[in-house]
Backbone as CSV, one residue per row, in Angstrom:
resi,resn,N_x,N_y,N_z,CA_x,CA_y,CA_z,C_x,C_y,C_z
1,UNK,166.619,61.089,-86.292,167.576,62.166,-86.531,168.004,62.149,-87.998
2,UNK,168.374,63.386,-88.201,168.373,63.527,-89.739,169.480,64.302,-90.059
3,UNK,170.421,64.519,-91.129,170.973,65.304,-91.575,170.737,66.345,-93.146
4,UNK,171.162,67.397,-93.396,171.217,67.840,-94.338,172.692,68.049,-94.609
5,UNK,172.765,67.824,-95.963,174.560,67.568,-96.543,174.301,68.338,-97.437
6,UNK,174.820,69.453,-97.845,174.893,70.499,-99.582,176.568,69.566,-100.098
7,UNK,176.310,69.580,-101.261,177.193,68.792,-102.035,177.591,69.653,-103.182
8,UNK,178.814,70.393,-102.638,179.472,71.240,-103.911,179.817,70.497,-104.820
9,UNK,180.061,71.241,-106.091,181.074,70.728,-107.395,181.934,71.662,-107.216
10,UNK,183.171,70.914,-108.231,184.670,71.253,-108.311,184.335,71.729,-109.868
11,UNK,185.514,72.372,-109.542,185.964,73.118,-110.909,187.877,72.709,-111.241
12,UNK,187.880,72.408,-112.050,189.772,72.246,-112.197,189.841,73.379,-113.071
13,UNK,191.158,73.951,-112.306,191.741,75.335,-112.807,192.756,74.895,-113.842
14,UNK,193.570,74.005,-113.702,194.431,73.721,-114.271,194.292,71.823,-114.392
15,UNK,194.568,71.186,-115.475,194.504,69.737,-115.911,195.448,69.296,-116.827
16,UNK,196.245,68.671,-116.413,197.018,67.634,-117.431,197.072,66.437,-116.933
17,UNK,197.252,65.986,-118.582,196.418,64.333,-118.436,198.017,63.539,-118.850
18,UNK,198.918,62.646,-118.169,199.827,61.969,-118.897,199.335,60.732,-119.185
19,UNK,200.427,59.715,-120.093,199.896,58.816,-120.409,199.498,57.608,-120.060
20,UNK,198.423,56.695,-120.391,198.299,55.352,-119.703,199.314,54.329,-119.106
21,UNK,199.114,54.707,-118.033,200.019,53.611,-117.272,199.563,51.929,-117.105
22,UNK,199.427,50.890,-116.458,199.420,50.368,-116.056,197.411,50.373,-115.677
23,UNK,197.387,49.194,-116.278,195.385,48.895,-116.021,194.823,49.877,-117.134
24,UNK,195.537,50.942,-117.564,194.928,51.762,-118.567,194.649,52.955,-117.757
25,UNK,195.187,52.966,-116.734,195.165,54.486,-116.033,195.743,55.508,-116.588
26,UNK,195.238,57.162,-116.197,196.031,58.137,-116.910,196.102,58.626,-115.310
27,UNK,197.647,59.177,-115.130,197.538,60.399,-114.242,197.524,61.163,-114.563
28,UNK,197.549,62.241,-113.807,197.112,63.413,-113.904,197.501,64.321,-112.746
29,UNK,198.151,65.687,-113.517,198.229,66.907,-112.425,197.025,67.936,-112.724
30,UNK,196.383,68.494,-111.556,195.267,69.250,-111.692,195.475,70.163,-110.067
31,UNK,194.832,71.114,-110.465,194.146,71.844,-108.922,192.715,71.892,-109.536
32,UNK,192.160,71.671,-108.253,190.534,71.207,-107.963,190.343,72.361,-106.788
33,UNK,188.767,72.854,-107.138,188.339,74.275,-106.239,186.922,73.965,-106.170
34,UNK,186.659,74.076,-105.174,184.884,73.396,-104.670,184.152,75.014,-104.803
35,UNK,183.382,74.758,-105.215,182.323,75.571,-105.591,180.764,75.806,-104.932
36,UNK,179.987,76.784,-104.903,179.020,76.552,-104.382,178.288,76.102,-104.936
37,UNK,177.792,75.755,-106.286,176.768,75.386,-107.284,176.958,74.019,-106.544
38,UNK,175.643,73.688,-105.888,175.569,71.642,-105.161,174.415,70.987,-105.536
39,UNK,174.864,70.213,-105.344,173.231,69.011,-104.921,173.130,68.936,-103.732
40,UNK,171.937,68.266,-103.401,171.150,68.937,-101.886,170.973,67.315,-101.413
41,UNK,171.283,67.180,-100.152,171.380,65.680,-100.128,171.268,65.614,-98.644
42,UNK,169.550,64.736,-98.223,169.321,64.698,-97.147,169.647,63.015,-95.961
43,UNK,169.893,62.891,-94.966,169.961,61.601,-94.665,169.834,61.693,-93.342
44,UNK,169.188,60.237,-93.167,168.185,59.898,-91.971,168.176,58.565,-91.318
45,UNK,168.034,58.507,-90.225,167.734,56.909,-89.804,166.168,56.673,-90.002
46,UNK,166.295,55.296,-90.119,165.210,54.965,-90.816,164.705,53.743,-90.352
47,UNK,163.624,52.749,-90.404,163.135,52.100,-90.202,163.327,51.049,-91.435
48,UNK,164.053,51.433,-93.076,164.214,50.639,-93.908,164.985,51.450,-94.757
49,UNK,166.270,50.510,-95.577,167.130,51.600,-96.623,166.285,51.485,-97.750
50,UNK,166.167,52.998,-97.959,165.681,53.585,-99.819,166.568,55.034,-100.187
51,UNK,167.250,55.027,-101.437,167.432,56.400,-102.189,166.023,56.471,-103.166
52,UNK,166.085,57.913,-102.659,165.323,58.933,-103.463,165.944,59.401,-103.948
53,UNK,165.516,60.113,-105.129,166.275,61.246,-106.102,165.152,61.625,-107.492
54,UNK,165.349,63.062,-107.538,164.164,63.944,-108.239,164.486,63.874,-109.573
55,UNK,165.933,62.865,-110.423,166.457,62.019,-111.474,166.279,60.873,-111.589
56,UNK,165.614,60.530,-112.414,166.538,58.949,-112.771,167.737,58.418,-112.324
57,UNK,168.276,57.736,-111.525,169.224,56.885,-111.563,169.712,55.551,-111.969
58,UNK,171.363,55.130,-112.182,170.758,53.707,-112.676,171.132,53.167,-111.492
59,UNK,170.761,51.617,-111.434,170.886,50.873,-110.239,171.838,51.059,-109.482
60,UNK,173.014,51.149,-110.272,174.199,51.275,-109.434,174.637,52.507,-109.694
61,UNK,174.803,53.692,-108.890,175.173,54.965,-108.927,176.010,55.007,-107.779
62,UNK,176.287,56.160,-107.751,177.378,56.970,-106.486,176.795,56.477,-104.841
63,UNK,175.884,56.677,-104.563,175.188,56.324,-103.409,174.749,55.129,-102.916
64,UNK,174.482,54.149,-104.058,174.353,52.888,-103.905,175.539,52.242,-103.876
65,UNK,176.731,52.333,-104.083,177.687,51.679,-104.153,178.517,52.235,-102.820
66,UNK,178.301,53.369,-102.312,179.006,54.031,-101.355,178.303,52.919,-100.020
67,UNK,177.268,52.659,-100.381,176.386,52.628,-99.217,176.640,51.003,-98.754
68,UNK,176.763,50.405,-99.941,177.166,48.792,-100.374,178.581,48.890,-99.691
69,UNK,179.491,49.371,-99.825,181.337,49.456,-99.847,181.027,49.820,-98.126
70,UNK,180.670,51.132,-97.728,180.681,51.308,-96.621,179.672,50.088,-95.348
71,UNK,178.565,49.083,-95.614,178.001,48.356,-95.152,179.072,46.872,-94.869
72,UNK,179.921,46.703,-96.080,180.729,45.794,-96.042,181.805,45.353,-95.049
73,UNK,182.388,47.120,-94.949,183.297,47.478,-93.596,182.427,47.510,-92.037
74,UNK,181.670,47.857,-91.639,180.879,48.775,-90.974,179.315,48.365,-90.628
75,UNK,179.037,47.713,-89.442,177.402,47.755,-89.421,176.666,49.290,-89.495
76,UNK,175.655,49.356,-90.007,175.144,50.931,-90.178,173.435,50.130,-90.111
77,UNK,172.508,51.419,-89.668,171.596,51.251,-89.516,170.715,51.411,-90.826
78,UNK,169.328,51.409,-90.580,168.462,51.366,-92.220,168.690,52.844,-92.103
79,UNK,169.205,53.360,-93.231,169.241,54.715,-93.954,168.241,55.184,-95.137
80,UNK,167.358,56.400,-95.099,166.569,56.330,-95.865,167.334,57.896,-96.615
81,UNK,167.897,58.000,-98.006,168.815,59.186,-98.487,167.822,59.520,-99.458
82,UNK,167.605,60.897,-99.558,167.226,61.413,-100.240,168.227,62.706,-101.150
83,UNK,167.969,62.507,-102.477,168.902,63.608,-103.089,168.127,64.457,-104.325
84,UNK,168.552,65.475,-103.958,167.835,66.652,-105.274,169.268,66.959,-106.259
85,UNK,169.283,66.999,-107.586,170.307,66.488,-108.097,169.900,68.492,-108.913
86,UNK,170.768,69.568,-109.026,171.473,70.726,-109.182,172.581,70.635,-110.109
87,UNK,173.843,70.157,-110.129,174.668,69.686,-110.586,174.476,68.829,-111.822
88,UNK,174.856,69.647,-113.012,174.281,68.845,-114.297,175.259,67.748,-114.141
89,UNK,175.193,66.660,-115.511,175.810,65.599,-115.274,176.859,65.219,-116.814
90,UNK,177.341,64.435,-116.596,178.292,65.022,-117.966,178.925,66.348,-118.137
91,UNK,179.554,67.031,-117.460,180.077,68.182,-117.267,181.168,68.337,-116.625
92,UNK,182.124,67.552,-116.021,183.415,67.315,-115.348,183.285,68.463,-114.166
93,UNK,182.009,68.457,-113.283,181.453,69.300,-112.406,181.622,68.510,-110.902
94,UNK,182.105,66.727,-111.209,182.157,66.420,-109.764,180.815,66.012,-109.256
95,UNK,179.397,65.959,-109.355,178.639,65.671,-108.860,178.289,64.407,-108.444
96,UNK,178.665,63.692,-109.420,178.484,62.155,-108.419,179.438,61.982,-107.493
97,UNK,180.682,62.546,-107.984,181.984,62.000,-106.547,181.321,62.886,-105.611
98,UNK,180.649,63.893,-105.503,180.517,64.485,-104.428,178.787,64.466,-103.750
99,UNK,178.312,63.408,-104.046,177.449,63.271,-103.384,177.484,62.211,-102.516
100,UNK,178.461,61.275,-103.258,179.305,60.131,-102.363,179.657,60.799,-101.502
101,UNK,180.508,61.948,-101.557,181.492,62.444,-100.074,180.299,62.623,-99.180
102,UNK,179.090,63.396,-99.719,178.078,63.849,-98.987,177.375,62.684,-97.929
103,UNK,177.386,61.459,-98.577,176.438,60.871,-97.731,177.978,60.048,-96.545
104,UNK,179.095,60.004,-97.433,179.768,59.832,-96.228,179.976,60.249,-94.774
105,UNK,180.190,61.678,-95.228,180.025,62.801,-94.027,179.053,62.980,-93.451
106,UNK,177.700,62.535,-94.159,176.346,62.272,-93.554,176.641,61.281,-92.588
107,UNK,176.656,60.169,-92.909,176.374,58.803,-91.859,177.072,58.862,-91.063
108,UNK,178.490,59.854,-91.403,179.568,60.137,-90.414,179.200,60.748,-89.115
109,UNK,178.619,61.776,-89.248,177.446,62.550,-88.452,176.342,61.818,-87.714
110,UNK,175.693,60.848,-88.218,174.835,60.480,-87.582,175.640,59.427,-86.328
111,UNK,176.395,58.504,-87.212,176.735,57.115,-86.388,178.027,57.479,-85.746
112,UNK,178.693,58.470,-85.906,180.167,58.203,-85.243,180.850,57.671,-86.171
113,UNK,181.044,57.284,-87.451,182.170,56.657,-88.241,182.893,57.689,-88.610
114,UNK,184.267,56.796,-88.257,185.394,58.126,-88.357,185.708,58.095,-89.841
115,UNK,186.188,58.826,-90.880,186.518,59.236,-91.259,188.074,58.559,-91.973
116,UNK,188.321,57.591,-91.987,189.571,57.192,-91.401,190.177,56.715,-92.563
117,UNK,191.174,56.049,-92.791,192.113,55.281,-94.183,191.010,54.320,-94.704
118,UNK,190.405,53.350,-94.099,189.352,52.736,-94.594,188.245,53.050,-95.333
119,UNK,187.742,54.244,-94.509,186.714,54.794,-95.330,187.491,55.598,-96.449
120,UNK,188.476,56.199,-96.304,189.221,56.547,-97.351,189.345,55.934,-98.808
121,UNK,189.419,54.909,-98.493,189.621,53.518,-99.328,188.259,53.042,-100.264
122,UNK,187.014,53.010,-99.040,185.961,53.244,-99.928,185.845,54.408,-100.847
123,UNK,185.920,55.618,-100.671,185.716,56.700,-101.177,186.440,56.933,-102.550
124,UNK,188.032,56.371,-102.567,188.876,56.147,-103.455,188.397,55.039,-104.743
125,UNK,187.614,54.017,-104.404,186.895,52.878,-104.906,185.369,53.545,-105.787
126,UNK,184.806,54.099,-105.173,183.999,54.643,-105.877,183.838,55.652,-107.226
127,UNK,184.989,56.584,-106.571,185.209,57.616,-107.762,186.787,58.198,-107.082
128,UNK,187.314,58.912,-108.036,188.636,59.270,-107.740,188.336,60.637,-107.638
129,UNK,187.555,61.070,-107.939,187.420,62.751,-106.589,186.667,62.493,-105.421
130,UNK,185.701,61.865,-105.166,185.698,61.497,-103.630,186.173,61.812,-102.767
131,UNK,187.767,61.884,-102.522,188.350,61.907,-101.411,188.768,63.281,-101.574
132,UNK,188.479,63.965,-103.012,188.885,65.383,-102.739,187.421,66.259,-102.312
133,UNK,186.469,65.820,-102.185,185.392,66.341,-101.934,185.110,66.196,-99.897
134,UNK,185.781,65.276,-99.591,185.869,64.752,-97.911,187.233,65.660,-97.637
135,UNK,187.978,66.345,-98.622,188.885,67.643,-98.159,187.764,68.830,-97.874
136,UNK,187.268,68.940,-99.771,187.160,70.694,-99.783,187.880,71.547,-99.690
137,UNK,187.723,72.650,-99.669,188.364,73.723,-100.639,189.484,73.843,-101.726
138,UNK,190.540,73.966,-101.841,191.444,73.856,-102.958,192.461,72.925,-102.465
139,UNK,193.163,72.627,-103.528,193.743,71.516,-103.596,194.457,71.009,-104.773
140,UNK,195.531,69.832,-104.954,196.694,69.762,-105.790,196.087,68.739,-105.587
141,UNK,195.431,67.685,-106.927,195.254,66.200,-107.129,196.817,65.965,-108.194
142,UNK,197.206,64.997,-107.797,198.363,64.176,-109.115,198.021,62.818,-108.656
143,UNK,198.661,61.642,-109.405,198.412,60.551,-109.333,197.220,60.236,-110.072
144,UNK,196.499,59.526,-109.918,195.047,58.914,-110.482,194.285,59.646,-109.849
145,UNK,194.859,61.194,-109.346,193.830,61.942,-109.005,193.342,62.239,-107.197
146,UNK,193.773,61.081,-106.736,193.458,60.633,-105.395,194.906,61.260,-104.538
147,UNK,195.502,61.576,-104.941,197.021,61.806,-103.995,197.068,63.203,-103.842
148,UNK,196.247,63.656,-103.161,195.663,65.078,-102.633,196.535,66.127,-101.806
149,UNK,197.164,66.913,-101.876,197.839,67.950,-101.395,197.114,69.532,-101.088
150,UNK,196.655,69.553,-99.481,195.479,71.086,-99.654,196.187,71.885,-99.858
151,UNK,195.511,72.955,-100.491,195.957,74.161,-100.377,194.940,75.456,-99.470
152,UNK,195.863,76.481,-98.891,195.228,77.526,-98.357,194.339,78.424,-98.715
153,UNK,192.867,78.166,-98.008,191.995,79.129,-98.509,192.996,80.024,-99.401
154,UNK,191.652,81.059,-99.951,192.154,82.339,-100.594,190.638,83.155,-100.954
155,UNK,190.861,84.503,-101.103,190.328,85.602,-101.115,189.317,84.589,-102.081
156,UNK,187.703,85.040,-101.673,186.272,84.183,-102.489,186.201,85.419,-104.031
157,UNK,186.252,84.416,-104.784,185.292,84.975,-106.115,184.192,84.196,-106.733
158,UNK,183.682,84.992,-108.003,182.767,84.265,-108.636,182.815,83.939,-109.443
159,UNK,182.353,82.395,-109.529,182.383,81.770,-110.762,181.453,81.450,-111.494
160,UNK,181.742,81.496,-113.254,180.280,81.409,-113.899,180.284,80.348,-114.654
161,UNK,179.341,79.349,-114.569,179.628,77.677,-114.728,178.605,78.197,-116.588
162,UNK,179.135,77.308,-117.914,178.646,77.233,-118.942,178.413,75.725,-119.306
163,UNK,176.807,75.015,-119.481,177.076,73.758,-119.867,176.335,73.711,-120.765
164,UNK,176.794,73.178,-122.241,176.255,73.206,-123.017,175.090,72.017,-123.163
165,UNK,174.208,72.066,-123.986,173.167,70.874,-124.282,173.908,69.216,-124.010
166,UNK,174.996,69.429,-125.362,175.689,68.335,-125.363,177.000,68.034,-124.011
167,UNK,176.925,66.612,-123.618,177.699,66.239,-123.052,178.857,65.304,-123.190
168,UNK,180.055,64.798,-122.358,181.245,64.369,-122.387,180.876,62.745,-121.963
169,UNK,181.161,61.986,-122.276,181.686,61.055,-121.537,183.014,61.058,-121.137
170,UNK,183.311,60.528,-120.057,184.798,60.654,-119.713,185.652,59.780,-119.823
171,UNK,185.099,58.357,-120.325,185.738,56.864,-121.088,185.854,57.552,-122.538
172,UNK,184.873,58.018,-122.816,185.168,58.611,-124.410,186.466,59.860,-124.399
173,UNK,186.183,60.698,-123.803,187.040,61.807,-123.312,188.621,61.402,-123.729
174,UNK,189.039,60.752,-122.685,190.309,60.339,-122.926,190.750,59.273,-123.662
175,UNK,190.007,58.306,-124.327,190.143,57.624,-125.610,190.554,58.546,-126.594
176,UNK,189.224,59.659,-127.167,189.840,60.887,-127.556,191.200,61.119,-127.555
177,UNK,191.299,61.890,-126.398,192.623,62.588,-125.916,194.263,61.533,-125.801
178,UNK,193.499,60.080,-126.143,194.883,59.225,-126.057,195.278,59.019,-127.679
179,UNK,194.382,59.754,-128.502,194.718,60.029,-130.051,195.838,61.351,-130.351
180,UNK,195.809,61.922,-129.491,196.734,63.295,-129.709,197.635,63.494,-128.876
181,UNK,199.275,63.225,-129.539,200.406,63.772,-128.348,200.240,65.031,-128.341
182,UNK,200.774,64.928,-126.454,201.177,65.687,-125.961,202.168,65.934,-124.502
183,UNK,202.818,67.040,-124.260,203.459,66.772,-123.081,202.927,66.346,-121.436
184,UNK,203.081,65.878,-120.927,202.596,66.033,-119.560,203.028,67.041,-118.520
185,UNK,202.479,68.103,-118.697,202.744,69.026,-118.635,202.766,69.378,-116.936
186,UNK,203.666,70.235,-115.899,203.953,70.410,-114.792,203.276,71.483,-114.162
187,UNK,202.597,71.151,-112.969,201.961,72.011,-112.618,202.119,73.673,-112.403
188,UNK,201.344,74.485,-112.897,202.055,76.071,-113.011,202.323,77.065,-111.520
189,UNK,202.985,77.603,-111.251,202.638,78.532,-110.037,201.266,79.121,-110.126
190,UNK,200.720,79.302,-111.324,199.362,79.897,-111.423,198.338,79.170,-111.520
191,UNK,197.792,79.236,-109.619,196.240,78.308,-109.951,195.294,78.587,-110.984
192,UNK,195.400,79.615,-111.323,193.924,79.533,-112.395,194.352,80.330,-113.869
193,UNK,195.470,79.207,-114.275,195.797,79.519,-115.087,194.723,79.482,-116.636
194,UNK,193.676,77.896,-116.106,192.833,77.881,-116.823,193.116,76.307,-117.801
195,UNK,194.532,76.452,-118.102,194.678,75.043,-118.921,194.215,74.318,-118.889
196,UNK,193.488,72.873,-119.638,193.023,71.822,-119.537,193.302,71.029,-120.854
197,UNK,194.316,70.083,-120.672,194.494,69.472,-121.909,192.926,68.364,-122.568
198,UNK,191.713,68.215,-122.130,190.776,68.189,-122.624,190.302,68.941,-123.414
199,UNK,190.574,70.154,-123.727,190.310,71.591,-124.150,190.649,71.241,-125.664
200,UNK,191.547,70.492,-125.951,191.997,70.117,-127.472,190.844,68.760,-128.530
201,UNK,190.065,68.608,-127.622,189.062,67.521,-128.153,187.540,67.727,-127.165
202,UNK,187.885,68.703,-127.261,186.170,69.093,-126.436,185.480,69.334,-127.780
203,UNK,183.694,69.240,-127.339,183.028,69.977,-128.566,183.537,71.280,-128.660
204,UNK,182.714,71.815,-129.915,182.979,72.966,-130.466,182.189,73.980,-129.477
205,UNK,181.141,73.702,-128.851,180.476,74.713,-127.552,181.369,74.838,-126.777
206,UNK,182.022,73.814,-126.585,182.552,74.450,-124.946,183.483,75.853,-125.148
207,UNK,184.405,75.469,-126.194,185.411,76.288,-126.923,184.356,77.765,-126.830
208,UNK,183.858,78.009,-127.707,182.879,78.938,-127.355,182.014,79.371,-126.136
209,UNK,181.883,78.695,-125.549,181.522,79.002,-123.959,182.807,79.832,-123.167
210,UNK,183.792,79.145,-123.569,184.899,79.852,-123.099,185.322,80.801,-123.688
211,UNK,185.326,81.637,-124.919,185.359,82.388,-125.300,184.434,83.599,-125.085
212,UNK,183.301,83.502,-124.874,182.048,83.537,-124.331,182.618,84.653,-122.946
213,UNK,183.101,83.640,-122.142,182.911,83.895,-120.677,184.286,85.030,-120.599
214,UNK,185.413,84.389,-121.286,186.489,85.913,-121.433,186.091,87.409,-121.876
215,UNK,185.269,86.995,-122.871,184.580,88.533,-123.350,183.635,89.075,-122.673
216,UNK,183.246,88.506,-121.545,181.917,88.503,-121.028,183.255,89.377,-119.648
217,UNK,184.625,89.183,-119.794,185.430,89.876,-118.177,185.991,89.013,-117.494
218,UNK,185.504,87.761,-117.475,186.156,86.829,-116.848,188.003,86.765,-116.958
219,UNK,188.722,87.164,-115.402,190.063,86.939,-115.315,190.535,86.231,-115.815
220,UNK,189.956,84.620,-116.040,190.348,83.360,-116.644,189.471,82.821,-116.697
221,UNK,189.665,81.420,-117.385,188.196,80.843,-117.886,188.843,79.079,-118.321
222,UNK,187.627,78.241,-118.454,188.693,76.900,-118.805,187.710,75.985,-119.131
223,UNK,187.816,74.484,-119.553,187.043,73.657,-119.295,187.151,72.958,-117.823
224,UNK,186.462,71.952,-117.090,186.382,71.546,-116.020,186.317,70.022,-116.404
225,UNK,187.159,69.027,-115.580,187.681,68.073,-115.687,187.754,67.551,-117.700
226,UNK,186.624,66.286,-117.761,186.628,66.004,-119.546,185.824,66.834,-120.150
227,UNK,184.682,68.154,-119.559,183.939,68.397,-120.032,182.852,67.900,-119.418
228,UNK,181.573,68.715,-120.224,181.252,69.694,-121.227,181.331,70.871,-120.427
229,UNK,181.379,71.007,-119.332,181.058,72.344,-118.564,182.655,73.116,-118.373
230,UNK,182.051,74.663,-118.579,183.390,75.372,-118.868,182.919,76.646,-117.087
231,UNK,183.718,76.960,-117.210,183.957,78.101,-115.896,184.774,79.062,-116.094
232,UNK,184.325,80.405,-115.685,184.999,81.642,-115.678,184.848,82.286,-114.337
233,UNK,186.204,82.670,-114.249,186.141,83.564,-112.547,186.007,84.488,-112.958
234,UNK,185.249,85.313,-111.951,185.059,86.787,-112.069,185.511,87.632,-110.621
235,UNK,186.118,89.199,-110.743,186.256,89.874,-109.679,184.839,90.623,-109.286
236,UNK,184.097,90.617,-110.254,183.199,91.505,-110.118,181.717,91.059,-110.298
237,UNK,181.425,91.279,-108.892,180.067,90.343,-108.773,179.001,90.423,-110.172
238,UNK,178.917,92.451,-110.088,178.242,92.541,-111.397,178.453,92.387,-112.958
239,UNK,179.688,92.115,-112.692,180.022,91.483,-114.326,180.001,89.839,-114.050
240,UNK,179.798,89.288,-113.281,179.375,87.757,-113.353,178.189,87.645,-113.459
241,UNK,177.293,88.856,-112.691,175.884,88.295,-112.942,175.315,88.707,-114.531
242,UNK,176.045,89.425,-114.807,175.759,90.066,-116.661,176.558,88.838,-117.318
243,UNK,177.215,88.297,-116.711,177.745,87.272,-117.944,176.597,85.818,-117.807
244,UNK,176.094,85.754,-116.361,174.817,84.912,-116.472,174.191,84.809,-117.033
245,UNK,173.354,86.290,-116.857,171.898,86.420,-117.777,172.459,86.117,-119.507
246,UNK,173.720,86.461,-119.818,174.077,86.270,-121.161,174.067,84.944,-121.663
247,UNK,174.498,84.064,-120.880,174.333,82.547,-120.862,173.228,82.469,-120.937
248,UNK,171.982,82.825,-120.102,170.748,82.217,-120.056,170.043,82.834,-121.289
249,UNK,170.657,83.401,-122.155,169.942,83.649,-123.445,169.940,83.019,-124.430
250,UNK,171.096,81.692,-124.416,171.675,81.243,-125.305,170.651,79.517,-125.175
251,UNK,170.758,78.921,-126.620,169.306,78.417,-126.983,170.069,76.917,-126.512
252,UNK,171.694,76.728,-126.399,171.971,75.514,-126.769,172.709,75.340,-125.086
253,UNK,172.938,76.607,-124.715,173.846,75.958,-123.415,172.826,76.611,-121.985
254,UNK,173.537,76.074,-120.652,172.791,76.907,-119.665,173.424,77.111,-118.746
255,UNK,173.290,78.662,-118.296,174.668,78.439,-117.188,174.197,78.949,-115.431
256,UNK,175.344,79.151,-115.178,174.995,78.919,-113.744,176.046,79.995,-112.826
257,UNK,175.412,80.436,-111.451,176.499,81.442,-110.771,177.099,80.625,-109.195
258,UNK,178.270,80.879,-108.757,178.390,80.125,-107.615,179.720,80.912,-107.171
259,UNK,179.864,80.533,-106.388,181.255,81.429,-105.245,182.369,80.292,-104.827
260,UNK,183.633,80.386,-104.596,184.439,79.486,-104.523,184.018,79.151,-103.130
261,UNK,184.521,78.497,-102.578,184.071,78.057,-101.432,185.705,77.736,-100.521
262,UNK,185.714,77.905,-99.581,186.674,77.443,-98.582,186.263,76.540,-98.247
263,UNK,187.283,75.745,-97.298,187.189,74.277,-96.689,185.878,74.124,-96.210
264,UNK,186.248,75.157,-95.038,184.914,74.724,-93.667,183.787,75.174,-94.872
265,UNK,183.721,76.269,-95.420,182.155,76.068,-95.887,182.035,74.956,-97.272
266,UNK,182.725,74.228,-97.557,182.517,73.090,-98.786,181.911,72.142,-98.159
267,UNK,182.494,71.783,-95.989,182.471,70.853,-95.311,181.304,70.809,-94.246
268,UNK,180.358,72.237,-94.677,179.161,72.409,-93.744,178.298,71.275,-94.110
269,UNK,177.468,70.763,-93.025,176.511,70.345,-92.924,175.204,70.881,-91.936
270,UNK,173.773,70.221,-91.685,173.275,71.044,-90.930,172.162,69.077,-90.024
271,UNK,172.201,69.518,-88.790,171.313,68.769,-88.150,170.152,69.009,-88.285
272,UNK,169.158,67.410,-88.683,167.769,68.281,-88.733,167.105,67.569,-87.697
273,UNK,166.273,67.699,-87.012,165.686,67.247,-85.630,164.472,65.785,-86.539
């Protein structure tokens, strides 16, 4: 028996970063919105554990460590995971936390493992969106990100993802960003207001990507978590798909189309015989 898991990315509408606390943590207030742009992520019982993936990985990635953390708690059988990787990387797009959620909810599916504070705990250990990806759909992260508050669907639009050549690290990111005061700023009544205090030490593309995507119609527009990838909502299907093809002309960045997603569909999976 087999599963198929689609593994959305998030987009943050809104991000502020306060300052290092304690271990060198930053919190942070954000709303996080799952998206359809995923990685494709299959899982199976098996006769012996292997990840596949149509990338390079390094030894220790999202899936190997999920798989390690969750084996520790939990007898589980040989799992053989396969993943097609969609979701660029370096782009504050969520793709590794959410391929973790993916194979969680996978094995969840196969074996009966609930879901529960424990596995919570793994999920939290791995990456700190994790556990917002085992929500889906929108949502209020504060804290180190993990202290999750849902929010209620809402009317679907489209969003137009911009990632430039160059990418973010996110240890670099906020090293960066721990060079420049600023306030810690309170979350707005307006989800998509767009803010992202990364936005002040991003490359010079993204800035332009986002500029890009406003002139292009986009209601609002922003960077997404440290970068590099920027996002613009659109009301209008055909002015998102004209702001696509406009992206895909451009020599240095590449972009992408996707629909917000609600809970249940962030949280689909499919049985494969």
């Amino acid at each position: 028996m087999s599963v198929f898991v689609p593994c959305p990315a998030k987009i943050n509408t809104f991000l502020s970063v306060g300052p290092p606390g304690v271990g060198g943590y930053h919190p942070i207030r954000t709303y996080l919105q799952a998206i359809s742009l995923c990685d494709l992520l299959f899982v199976e019982v098996s006769d012996e554990n292997h990840i596949d993936c149509d990338i390079a990985l390094p030894d220790s990635n999202t899936l190997s460590n999920t798989l390690r953390l969750l084996r520790d708690l939990v007898e589980l059988p040989p799992l053989r995971v396969t993943l097609k990787k969609i979701i660029p990387s370096e782009a504050g797009l969520g793709g590794g936390s959410s391929d973790a959620a993916g194979l969680i909810r996978g094995i969840s599916f196969l074996t009966g493992l609930p879901i529960d504070q424990h596995v919570l705990d793994v999920a939290s250990a791995v990456g700190k969106d994790v556990p917002f990806f085992l929500m889906g759909g929108r949502a209020i992260g504060e804290g180190l990100g993990d202290k999750l508050t849902p929010l209620d669907d809402e009317e679907p639009s489209w969003i137009v993802v911009g990632k430039p050549i160059v990418g973010v690290s996110t240890k670099s990111a906020y090293h960066a960003l721990d060079e420049n005061e600023r306030p810690f700023e309170e979350l707005p009544t307006n989800f998509w207001t767009g803010h992202n205090d990364f936005a002040m030490i991003a490359p010079r593309p993204c800035r332009d990507l986002e500029d890009r995507l406003k002139g292009l119609g986009a209601q609002s527009a922003g960077l997404s978590g440290s970068g590099s990838a920027v996002w613009g909502r659109f009301l209008d299907a055909n002015l998102a798909i004209e702001a696509r093809r406009q992206l895909a002309q451009l020599t240095w960045a590449e972009g992408f189309i996707a629909a917000t997603c609600t809970r249940a569909q962030s949280l689909e999976l499919q049985e494969r015989p």
